[in-house]
Each structure stands twice: as C-alpha cells, then as structure tokens.
TORKOL-4160 file (C-alpha; in steps of 0.2 Angstrom, whole numbers, padded with zeros to 4 digits, m for minus):
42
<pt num="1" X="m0044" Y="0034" Z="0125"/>
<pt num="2" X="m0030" Y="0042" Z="0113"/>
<pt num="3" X="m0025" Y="0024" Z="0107"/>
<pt num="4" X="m0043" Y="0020" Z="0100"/>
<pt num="5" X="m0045" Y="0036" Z="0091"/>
<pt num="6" X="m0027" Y="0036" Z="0084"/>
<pt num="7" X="m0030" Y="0016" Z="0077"/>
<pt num="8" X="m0048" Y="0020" Z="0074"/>
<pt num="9" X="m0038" Y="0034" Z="0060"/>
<pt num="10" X="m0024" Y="0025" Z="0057"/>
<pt num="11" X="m0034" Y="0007" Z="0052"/>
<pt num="12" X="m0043" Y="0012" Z="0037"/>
<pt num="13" X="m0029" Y="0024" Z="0032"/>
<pt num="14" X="m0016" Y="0011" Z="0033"/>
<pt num="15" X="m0024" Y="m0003" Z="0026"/>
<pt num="16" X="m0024" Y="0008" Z="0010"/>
<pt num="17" X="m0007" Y="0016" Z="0012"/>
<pt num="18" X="m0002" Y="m0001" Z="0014"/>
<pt num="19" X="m0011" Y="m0008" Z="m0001"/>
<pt num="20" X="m0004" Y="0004" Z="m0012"/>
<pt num="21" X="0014" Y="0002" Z="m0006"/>
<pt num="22" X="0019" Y="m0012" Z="m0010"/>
<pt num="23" X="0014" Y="m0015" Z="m0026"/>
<pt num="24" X="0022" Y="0002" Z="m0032"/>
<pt num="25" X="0038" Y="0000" Z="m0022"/>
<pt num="26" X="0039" Y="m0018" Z="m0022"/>
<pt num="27" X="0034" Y="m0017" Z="m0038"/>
<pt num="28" X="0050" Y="m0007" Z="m0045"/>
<pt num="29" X="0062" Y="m0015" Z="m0032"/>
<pt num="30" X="0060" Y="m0033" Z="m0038"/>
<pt num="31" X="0059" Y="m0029" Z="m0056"/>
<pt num="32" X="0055" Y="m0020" Z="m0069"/>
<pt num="33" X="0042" Y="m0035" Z="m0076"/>
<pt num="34" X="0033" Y="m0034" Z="m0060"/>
<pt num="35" X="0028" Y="m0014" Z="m0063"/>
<pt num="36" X="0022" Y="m0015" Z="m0079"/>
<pt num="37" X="0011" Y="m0029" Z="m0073"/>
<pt num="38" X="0003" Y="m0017" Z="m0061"/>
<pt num="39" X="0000" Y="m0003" Z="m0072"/>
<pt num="40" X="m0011" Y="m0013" Z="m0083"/>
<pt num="41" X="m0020" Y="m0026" Z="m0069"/>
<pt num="42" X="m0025" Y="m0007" Z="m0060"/>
C-alpha cells in the first residue's frame, strides 16, 4: 500500500525532475554549445 502511493507521487514528479535534469546538467557537462541550445529551443 505505501509503494503505490509513494510511485503514484513519485511518477509524475519524476518524469518532470527527470525531464529537466538532464538537459540543464547534461547540458553544461557536455559543452558549453549544448546549453546555449537549450536556453533558446525552451
């Protein structure tokens, strides 16, 4: 019962954490190029 509600939570809030994570961080880890991409596509 305290699995479903914790992934129920954690599912939508992930998927958007997880979204946005990577092209921030990824972004600025692989290069400098890559984050300036992202700030005009968003």
């Amino acid at each position: 019962m305290t699995l479903t509600t914790q992934s129920n939570i954690q599912s939508p809030v992930s998927e958007t954490i997880e979204q946005e994570k990577p092209i921030f961080i990824g972004g600025l880890q692989r290069s400098g190029t890559y984050t300036r991409k992202s700030n005009y596509g968003v």
